[in-house]
C-alpha positions in Angstrom: 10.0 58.8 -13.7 6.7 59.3 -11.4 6.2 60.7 -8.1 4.6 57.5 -7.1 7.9 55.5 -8.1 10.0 58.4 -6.2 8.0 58.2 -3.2 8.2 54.2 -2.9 12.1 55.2 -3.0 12.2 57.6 -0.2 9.6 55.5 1.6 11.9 52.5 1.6 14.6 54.7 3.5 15.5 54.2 7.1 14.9 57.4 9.0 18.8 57.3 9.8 19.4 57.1 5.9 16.9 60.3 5.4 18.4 62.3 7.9 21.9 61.4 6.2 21.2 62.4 2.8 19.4 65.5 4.0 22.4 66.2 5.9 24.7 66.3 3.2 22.7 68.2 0.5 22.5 70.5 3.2 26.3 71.2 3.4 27.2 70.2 0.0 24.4 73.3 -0.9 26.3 75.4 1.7 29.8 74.6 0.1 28.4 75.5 -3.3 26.6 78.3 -2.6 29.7 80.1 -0.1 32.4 79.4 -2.7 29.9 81.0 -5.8 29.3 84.0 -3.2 33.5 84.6 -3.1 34.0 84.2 -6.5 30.9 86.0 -7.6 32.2 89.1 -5.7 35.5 88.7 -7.2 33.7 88.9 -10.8 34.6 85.2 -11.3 32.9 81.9 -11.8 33.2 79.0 -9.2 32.3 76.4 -11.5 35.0 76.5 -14.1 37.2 79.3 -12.1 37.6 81.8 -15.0 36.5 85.4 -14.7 32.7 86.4 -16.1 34.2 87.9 -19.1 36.0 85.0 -20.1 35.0 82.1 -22.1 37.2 79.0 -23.3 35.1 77.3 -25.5 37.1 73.8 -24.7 34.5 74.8 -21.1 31.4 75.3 -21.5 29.9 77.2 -18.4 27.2 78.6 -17.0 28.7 82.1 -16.5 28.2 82.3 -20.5 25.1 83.4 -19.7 25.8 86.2 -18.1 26.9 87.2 -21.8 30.0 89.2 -20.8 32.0 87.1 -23.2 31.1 86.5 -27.0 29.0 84.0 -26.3 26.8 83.0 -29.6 23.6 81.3 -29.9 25.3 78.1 -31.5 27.2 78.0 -28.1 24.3 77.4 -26.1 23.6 73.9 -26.6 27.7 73.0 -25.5 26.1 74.5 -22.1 23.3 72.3 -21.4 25.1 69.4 -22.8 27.2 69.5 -19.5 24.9 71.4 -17.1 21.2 70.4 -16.6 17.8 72.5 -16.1 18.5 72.7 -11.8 22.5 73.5 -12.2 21.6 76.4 -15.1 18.5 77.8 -12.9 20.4 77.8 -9.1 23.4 79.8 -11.0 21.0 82.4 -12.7 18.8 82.8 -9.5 22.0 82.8 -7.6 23.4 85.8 -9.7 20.0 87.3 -10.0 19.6 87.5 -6.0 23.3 89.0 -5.2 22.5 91.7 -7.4 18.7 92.6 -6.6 17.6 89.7 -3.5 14.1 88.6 -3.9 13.3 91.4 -6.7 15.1 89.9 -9.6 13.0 86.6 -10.0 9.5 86.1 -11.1 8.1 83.0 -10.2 4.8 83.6 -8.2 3.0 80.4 -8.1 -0.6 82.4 -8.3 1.0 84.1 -11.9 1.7 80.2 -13.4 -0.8 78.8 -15.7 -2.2 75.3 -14.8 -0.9 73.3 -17.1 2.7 74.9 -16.6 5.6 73.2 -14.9 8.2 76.0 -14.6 7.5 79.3 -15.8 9.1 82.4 -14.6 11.6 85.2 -15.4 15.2 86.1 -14.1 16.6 89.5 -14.4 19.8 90.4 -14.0 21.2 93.7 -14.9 20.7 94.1 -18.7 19.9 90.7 -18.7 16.6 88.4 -18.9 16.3 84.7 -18.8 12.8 83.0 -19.2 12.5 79.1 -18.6 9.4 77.6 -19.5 7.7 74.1 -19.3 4.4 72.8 -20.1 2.8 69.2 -18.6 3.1 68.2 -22.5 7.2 69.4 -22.5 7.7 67.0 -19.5 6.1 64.2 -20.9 7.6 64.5 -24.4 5.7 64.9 -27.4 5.9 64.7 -31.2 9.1 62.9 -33.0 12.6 63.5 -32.6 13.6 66.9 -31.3 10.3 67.0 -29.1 9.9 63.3 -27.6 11.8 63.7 -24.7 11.5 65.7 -21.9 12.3 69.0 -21.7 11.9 72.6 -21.1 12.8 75.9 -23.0 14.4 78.6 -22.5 14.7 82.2 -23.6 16.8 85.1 -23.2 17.0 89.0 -24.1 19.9 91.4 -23.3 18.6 95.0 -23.3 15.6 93.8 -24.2 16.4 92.9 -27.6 16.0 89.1 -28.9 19.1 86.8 -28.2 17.6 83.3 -27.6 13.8 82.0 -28.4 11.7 79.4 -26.6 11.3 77.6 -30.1 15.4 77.9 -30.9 15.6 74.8 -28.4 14.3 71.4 -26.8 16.5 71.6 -23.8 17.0 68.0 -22.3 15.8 67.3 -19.0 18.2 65.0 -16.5 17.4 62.7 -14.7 18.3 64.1 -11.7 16.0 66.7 -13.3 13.3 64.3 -13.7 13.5 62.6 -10.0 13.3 66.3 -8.7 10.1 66.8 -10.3 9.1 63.8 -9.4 10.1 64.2 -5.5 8.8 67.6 -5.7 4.6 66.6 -6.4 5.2 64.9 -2.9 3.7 66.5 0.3 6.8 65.8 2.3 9.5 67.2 -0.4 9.9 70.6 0.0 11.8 71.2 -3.5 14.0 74.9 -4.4 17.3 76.4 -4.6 17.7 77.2 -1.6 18.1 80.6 0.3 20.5 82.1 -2.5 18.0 81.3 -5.3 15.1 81.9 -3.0 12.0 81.2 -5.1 8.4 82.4 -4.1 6.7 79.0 -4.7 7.7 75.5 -5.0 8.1 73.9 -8.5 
């Protein structure tokens, strides 16, 4: 998917049909984000409604991440399986900015290398997440595990090794991929909104 193909698509919508859509990822956002701000406070997850140190592994969530379980590095692929690259990032930033807001993320655009997609760092307490995607990643290269696209992703807890960038190929959606896509366009303004507050765009 190309940002020339995704703007013909948003071109071709009627202002009326703009303002619609914009409308409702607007509240659907501010739904999402108010009922993970209750829950978070109550130490539980909104997504799958189980406390942060819980894990049922018939559920894959996000809130594994947060490693307050026994989460395993086997058990990370049963995560992205279900959640893709913008669900997995807007829960970290989320969790990141309710502890520390605006300190916990690193994503200055100045601080990216050129040829990087998405490259930055989430803390949160003894936790750091790393995602990380090259113009090569997005395109797919090599056979098998590497010819799609995807990103990768790395984690330490206390700053000792948990997950590696080269562990995984992490699949990219593709609502993933239309976001990207939208996101190259002067009129998109692409993020997670205020609770995952980024300093540059993608």
């Amino acid at each position: 998917m190309d940002a020339e193909k995704v703007r013909i698509f948003l071109e071709s919508l009627s202002d009326e049909q703009t303002e619609l859509g914009n409308r409702k990822d607007q509240e659907e956002y501010d739904q999402q984000f108010a009922a993970f701000e209750g829950a978070y406070l109550k130490g539980n997850c909104y997504l799958c409604g189980e406390d942060f140190d819980q894990m049922r592994t018939d559920s894959p969530c996000t809130h594994w991440l947060l490693r307050r379980t026994k989460f395993k590095k086997k058990d990370f692929p049963k995560i992205y399986e279900k959640y893709d690259y913008h669900n997995i990032a807007a829960f970290l930033r989320w969790c990141a900015n309710q502890e520390k807001p605006l300190r916990n993320i690193n994503d200055l655009k100045e601080e990216k290398a050129e040829r990087k997609i998405i490259s930055y760092t989430i803390k949160w307490k003894n936790i750091e997440w790393t995602f990380d995607c090259s113009r090569n990643d997005l395109a797919g290269h090599g056979n098998g595990f590497s010819s799609y696209p995807h990103y990768h992703f790395q984690m330490r807890i206390d700053g000792r090794e948990f997950l590696n960038f080269n562990d995984f190929h992490v699949p990219f959606s593709d609502r993933d991929l239309f976001m990207f896509a939208a996101s190259e366009l002067p009129t998109v303004r692409a993020g997670f909104g205020p609770g995952g507050l980024e300093c540059s765009r993608l």
